[in-house]
C-alpha positions as CSV (number, residue, x, y, z in Angstrom):
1,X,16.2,-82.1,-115.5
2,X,17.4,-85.8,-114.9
3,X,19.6,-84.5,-111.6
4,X,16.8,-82.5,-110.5
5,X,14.2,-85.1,-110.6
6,X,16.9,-87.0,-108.4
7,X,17.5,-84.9,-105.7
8,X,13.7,-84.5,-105.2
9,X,13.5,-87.8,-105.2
10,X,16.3,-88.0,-102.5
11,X,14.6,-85.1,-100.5
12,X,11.8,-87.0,-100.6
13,X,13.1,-90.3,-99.3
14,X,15.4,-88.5,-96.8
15,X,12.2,-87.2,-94.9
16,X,10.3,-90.2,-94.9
17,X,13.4,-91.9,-93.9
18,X,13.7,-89.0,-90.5
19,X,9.9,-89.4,-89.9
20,X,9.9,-93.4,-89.4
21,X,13.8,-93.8,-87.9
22,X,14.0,-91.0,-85.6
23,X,14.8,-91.9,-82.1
24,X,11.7,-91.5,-79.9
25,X,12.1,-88.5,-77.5
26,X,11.5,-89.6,-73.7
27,X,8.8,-87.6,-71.9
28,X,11.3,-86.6,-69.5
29,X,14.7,-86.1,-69.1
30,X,15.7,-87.4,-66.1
31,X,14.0,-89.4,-62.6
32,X,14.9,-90.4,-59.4
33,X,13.8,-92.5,-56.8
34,X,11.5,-92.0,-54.0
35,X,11.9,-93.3,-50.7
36,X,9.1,-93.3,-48.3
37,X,9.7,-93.3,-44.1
38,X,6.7,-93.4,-42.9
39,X,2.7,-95.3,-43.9
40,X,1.3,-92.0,-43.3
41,X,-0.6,-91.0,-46.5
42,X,0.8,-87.4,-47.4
43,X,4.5,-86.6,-47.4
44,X,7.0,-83.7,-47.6
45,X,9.6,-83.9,-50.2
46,X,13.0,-81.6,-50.5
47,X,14.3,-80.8,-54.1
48,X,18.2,-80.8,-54.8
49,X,20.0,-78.8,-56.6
50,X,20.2,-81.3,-59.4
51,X,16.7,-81.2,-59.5
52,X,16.4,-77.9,-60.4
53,X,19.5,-77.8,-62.9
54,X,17.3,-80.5,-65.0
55,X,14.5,-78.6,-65.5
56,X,13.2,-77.1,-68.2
57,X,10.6,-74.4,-66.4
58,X,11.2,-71.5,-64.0
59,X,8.1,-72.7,-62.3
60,X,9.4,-75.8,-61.9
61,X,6.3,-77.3,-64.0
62,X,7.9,-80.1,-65.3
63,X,7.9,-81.9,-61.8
64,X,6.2,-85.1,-61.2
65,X,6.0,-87.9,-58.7
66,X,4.7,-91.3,-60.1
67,X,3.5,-94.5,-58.6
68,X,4.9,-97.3,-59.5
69,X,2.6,-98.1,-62.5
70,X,3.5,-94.3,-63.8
71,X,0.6,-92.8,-62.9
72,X,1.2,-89.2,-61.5
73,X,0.1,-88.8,-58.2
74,X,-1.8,-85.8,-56.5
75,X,1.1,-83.1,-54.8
76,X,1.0,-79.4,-54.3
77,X,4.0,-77.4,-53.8
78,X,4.9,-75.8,-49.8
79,X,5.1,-72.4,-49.4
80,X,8.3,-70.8,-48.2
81,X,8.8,-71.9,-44.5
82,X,7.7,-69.3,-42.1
83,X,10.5,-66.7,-40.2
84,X,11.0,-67.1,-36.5
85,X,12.3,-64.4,-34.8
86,X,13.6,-64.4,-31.7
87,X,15.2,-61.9,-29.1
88,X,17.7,-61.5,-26.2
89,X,18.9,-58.6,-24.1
90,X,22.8,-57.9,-23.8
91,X,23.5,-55.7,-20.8
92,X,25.3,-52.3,-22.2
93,X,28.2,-50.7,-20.0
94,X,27.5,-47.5,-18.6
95,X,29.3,-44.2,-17.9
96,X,28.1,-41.0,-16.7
97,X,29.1,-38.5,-19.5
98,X,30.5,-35.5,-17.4
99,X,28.0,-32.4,-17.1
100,X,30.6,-29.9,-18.7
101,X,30.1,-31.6,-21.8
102,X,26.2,-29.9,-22.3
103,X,27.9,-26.7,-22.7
104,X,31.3,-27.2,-23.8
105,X,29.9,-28.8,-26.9
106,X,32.3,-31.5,-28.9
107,X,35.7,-30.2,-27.9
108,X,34.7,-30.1,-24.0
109,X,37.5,-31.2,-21.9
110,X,36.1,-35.4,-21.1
111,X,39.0,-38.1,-21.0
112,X,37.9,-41.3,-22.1
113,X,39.8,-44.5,-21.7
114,X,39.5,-47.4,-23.1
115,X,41.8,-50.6,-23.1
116,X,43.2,-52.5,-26.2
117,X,39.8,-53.6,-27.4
118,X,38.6,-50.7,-27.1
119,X,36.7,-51.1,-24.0
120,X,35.4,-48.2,-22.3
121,X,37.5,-48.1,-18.6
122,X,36.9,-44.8,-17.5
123,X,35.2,-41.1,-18.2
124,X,36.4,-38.2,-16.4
125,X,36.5,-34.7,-16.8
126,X,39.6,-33.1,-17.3
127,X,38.6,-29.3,-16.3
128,X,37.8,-27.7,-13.0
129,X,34.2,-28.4,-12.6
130,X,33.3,-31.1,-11.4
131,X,30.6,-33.3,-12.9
132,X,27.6,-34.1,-12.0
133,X,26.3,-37.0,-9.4
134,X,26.3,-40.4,-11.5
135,X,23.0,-41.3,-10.6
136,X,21.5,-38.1,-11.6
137,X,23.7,-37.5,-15.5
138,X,22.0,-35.7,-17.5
139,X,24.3,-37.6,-20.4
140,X,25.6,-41.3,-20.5
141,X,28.2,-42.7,-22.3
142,X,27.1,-46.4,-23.8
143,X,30.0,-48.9,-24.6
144,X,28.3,-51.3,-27.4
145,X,32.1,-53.5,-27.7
146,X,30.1,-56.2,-26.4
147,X,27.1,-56.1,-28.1
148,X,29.4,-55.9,-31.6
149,X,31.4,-58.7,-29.9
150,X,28.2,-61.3,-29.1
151,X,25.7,-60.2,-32.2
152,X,25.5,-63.8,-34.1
153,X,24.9,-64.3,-37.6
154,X,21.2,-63.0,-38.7
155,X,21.3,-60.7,-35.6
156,X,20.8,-56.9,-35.2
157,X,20.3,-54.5,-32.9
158,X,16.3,-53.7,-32.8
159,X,16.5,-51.1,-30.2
160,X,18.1,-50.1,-26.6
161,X,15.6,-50.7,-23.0
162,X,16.1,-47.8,-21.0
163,X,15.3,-48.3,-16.9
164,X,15.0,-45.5,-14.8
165,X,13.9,-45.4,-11.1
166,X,10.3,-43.7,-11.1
167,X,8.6,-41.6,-8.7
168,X,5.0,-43.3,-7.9
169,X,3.3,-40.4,-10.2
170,X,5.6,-41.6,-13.1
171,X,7.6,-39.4,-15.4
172,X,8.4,-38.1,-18.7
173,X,11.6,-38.7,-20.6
174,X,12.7,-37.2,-24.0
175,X,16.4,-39.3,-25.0
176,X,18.5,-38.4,-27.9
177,X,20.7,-40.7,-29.3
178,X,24.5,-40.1,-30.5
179,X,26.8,-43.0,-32.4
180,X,30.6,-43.2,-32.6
181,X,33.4,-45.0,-33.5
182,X,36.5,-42.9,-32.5
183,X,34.7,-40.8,-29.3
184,X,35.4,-37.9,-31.6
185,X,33.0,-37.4,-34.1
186,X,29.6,-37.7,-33.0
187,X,26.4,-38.5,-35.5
188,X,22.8,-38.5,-35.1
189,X,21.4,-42.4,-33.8
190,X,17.8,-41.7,-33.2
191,X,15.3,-40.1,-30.6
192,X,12.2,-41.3,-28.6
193,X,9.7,-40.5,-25.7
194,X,10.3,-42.5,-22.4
195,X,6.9,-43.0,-20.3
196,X,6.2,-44.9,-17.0
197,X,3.3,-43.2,-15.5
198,X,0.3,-44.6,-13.7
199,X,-2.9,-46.2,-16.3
200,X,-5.5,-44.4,-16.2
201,X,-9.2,-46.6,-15.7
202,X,-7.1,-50.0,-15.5
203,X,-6.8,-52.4,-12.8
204,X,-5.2,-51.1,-9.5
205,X,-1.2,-51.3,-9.9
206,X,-1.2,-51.0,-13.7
207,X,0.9,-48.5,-15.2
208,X,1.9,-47.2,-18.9
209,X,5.0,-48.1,-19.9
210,X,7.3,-46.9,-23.2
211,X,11.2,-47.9,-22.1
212,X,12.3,-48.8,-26.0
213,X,14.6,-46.9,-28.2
214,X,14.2,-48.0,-31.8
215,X,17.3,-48.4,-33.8
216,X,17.8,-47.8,-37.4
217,X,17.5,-51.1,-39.1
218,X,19.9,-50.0,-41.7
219,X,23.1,-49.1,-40.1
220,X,26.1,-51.4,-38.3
221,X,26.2,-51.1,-34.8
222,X,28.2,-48.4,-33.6
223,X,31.4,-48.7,-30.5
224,X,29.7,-46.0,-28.3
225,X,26.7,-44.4,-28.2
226,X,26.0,-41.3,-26.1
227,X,22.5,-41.0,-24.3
228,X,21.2,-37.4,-23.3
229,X,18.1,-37.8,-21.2
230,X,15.5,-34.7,-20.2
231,X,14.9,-34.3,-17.8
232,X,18.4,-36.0,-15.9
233,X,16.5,-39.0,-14.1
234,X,18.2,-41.9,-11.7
235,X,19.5,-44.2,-14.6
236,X,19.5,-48.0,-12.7
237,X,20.2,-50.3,-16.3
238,X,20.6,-50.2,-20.2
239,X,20.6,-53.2,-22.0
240,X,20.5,-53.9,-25.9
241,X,17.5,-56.0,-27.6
242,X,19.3,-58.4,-30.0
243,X,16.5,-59.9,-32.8
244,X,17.2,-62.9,-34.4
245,X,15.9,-64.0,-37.6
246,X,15.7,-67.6,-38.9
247,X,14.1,-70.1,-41.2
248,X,12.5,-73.2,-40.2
249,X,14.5,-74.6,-43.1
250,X,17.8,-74.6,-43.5
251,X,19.4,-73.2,-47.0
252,X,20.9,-75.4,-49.2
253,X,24.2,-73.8,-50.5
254,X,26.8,-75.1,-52.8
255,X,30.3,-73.8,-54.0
256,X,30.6,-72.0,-57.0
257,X,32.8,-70.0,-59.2
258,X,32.0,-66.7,-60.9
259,X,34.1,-67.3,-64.2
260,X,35.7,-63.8,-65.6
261,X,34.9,-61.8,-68.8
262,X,37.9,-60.2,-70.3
263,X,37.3,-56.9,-72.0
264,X,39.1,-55.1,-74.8
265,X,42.9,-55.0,-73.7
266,X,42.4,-57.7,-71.3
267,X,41.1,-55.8,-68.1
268,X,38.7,-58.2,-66.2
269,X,35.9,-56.2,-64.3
270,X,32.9,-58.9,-65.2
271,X,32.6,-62.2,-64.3
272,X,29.3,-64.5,-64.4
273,X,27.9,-67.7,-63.2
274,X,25.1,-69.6,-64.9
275,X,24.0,-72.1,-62.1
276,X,22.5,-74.6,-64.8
277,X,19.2,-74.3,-63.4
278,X,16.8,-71.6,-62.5
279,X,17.1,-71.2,-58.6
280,X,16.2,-68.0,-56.5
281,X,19.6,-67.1,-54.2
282,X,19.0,-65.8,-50.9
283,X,22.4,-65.4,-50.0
284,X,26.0,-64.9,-51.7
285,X,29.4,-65.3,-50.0
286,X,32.3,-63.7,-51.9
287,X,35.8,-64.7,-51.7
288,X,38.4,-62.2,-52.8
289,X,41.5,-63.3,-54.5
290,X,43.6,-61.4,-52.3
291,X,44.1,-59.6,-48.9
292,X,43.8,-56.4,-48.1
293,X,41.5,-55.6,-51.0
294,X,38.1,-53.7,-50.5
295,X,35.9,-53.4,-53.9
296,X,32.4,-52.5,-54.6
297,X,30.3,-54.9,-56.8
298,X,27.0,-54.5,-58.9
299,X,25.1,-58.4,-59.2
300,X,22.9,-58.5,-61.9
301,X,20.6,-61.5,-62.6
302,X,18.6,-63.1,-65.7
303,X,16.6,-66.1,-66.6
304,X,17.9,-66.8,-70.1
305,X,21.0,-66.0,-72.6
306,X,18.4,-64.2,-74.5
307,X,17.1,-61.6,-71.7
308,X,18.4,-58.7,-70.5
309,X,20.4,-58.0,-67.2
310,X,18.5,-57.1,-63.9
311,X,20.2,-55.2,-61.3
312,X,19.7,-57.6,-57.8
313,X,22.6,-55.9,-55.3
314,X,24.7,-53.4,-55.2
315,X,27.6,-54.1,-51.7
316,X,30.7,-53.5,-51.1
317,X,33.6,-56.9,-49.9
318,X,36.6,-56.8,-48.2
319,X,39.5,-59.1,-46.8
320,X,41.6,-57.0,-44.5
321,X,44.4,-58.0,-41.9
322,X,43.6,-56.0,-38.3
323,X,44.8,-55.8,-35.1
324,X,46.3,-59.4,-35.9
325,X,42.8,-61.1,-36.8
326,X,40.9,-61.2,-40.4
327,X,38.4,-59.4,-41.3
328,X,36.0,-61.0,-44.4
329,X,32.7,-59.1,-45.6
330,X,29.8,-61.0,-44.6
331,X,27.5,-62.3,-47.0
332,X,24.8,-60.2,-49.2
333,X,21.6,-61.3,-48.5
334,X,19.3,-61.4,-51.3
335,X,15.4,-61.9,-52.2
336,X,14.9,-62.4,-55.7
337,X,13.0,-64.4,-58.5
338,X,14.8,-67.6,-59.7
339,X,17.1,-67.1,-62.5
340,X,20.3,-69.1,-64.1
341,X,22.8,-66.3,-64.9
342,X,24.0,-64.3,-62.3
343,X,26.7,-61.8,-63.1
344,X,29.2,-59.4,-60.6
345,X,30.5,-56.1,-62.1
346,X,33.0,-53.6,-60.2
347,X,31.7,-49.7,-59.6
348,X,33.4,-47.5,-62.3
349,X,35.4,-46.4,-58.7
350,X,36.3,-49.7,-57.6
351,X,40.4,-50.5,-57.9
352,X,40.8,-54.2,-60.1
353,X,41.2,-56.9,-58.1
354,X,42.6,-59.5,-60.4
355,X,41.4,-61.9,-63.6
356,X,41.0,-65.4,-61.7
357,X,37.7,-66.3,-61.0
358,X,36.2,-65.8,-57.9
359,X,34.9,-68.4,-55.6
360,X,31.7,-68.1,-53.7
361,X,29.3,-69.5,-51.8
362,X,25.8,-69.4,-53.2
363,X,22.7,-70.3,-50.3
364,X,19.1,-71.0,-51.3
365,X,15.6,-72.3,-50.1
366,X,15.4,-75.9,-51.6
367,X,11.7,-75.8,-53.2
368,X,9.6,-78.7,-51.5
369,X,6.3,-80.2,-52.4
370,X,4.0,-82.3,-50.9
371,X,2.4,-85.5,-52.2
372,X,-0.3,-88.2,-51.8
373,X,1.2,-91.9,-51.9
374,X,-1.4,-93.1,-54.1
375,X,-1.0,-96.6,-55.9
376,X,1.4,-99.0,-55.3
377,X,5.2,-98.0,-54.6
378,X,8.1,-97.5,-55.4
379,X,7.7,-94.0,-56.2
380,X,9.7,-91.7,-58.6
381,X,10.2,-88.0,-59.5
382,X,10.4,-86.9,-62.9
383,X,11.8,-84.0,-64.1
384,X,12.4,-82.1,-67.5
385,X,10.1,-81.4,-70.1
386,X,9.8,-78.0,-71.6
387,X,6.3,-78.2,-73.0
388,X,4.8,-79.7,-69.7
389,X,1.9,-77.9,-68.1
390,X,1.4,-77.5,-64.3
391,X,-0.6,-80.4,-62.4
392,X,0.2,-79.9,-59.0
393,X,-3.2,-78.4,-56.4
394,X,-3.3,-76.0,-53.8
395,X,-2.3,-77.0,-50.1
396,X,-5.6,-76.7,-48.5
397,X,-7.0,-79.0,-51.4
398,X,-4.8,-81.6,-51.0
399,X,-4.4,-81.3,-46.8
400,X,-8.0,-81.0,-44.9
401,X,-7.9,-78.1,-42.3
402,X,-4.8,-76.9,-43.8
403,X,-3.2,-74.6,-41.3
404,X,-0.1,-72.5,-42.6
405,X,3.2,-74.1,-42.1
406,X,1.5,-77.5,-41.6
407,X,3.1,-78.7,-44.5
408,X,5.9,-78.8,-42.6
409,X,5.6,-81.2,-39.7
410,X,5.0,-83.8,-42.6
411,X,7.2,-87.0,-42.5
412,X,9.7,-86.5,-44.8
413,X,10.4,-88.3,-47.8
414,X,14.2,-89.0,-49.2
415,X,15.1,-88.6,-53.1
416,X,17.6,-91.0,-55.0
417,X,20.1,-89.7,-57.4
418,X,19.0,-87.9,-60.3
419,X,19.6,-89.7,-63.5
420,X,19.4,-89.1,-67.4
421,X,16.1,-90.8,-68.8
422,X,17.2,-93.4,-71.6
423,X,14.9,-92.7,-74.6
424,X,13.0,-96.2,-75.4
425,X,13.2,-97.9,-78.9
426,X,9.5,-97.3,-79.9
427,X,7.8,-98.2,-83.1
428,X,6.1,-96.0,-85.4
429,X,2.9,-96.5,-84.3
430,X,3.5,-96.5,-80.3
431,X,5.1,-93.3,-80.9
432,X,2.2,-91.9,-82.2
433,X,-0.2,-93.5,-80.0
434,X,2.2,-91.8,-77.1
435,X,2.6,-88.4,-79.4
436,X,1.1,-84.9,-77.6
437,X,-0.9,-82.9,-80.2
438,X,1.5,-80.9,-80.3
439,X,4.1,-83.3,-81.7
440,X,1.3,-84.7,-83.8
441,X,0.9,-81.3,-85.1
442,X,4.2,-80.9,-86.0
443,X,4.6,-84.6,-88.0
444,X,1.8,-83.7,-90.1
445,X,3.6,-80.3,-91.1
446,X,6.3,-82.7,-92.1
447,X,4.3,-85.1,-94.0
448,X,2.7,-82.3,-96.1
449,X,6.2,-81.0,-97.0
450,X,7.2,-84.6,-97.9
451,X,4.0,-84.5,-100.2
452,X,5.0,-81.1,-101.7
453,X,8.0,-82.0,-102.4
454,X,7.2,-85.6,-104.1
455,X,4.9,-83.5,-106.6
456,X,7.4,-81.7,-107.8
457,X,9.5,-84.4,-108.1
458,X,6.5,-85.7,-110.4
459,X,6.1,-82.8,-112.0
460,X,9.9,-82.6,-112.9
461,X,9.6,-85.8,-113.8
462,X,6.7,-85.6,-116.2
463,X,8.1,-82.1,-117.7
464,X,11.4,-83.9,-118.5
465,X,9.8,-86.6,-120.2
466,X,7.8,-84.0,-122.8
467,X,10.9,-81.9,-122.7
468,X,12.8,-85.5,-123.8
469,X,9.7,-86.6,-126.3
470,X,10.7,-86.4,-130.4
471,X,8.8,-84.0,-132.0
472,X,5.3,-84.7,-133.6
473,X,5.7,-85.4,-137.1
């Protein structure tokens, strides 16, 4: 009974011990500077990478900027920056696909060369009858080398302008679409009506006008396409509308390395990155290991250890030597929730294609909020606390007449390097005085177990004694 009245009493003097001497947690875990440009009173402020690693939200929550006294000041967060598009028209070589070919089908006797690129140089007819007047072909052969050659990055093909010379009481043209990339096998590409025809109760001169053939936004661009037009009408120019799409932004991207997972017998056909921080991708860049390798990959995505996996992308990459040049997959691009564990699989069909890591290159939209410099400066950002609740406001709250995208044109504001918060040596009774309720809470929870457990020290104490006591006579 002695030894257990002694370790209660330890127990007990252990706790009380933890509750006075434990280092005071900081609020948060780590601040930066804030550099102001400009004496306007609201400004626009970029968040790194490290930024996001340190905190402790998905929503990002945990954010504040503080004047210099540490009081928070009144921000909102920017929405995502708005998409500009933009297009451009790319003329489209021509040839008159030879008449012959209407009825001869796919095998009809048409010669087409081409030069080392590929480059359409000539379409003749390689039978007896002869074709058709150019300016009249009921078929035309389309050479898109140059459009694949001049799309940029972001770009597609959105659809093909058709011109035709039109009689003054217009006319009606039905075009069918073909694509190919050999000149041999031939595969649906779309249809549309053509119209140029006089308006009808409009201004004098006016005219309806449909001269666009839609493209499938979900396929490459093909080397040739063939047009078939009905009726056969004076073609005069084709050209291809190129759109363009772009942030007002740029994307933040760093370089990263998806680490692998061996599996039983030591295959490798996993490999994850955890990014440290919650952050929502909008692009991904794989680098293969090795050349001529093509492989399919599944990426997955989740927020913590804890969850389970969420399918994001399924594409396929490839580094292949051709024609003397290298050819690398372009990047996936991606519009997803921000998570920290991201994680590539191969298809079941897929060949291996090593156990190193793959590099990559990961892009993403740098969250940005917008602030008030109220109070005195120097201004910092804190960042890092789990149990922090939102404070931020909307945007038309905190900017009068807030137009969208205005948050934008704000001067911009510059962030120092993001540094671990030192905890402060605080007494016992400025650490209460600073406590949450929750943490308050939680203390007394301790201090009731620290009584609990000094009464049964007592009473092992006291039972001892009368276990001890002689006997009454």
């Amino acid at each position: 009974m002695k030894r257990l009245a002694s370790l209660a009493g330890g127990a007990v003097l252990v706790l009380c011990v933890t509750a006075v001497a434990a280092p005071a947690v900081p609020e948060f875990a780590a601040q930066a500077s804030v550099q102001l440009h400009s004496d306007d009173g609201l400004h626009r402020l970029v968040l790194p990478l490290a930024v996001l690693q340190r905190s402790q939200r998905q929503d990002l929550a945990d954010v504040r900027v503080l004047s210099a006294n540490g009081a928070p000041v009144p921000m909102a967060w920017a929405e995502p920056p708005p998409t500009q598009t933009s297009t451009r028209l790319v003329a489209v070589p021509r040839f008159a696909w030879p008449a012959v070919a209407a009825t001869a089908g796919r095998h009809a006797p048409v010669k087409v060369r081409v030069d080392a690129q590929g480059a359409v140089v000539q379409v003749e007819t390689a039978s007896s009858v002869a074709p058709a007047p150019p300016t009249v072909a009921a078929q035309w052969l389309l050479d898109l080398n140059r459009v694949r050659r001049e799309l940029g990055a972001g770009e597609r093909l959105l659809a093909l302008r058709v011109d035709w010379q039109t009689p003054a009481e217009g006319s009606t043209v039905h075009a069918v679409l073909e694509a190919s990339d050999d000149l041999q096998q031939w595969r649906p590409a779309g249809d549309a009506l053509l119209l140029d025809a006089p308006g009808v109760g409009g201004a004098a001169g006016e005219r309806l006008s449909v001269r666009r053939i839609l493209m499938p936004s979900d396929t490459s661009v093909p080397k040739y396409l063939r047009l078939r037009l009905d009726p056969a009408v004076p073609l005069q120019r084709v050209d291809a509308e190129l759109q363009g799409r772009s942030d007002s932004a740029a994307l933040d991207s760093a370089q990263v390395r998806f680490e692998p997972v061996p599996a039983e017998g030591g295959a490798v056909r996993e490999w994850v990155l955890d990014l440290q921080g919650s952050v929502a991708l909008r692009r991904l860049q794989l680098e293969l290991p090795q050349r001529n390798t093509v492989a399919s990959f599944q990426l997955d995505r989740r927020a913590e250890t804890r969850d389970s996996w969420q399918p994001v992308a399924s594409f396929t990459s490839y580094w292949l030597l051709r024609d003397g040049r290298e050819l690398r997959a372009p990047g996936v691009d991606l519009s997803v929730p921000p998570s920290r564990y991201w994680r590539l699989r191969l298809s079941a069909r897929s060949p291996d294609v090593g156990a190193q890591a793959l590099p990559s290159t990961v892009h993403w939209q740098a969250p940005q909020l917008v602030f008030a410099a109220r109070g005195e400066p120097p201004f910092s950002l804190q960042v890092g606390k789990a149990h922090a609740g939102p404070q931020d406001v909307s945007l038309a709250q905190l900017i009068p007449g807030y137009r969208t995208g205005e948050e934008f044109t704000l001067p911009a504001a510059t962030l120092g390097e993001v540094q671990a918060v030192t905890p402060p040596s605080l007494s016992l009774t400025e650490r209460l005085s600073r406590s949450t309720p929750a943490e308050r809470r939680r203390w007394a929870l301790w201090a009731v177990l620290a009584v609990a457990v000094g009464l049964l020290a007592w009473l092992a104490r006291r039972l001892m004694r009368e276990m001890n006591a002689p006997p009454p006579p």
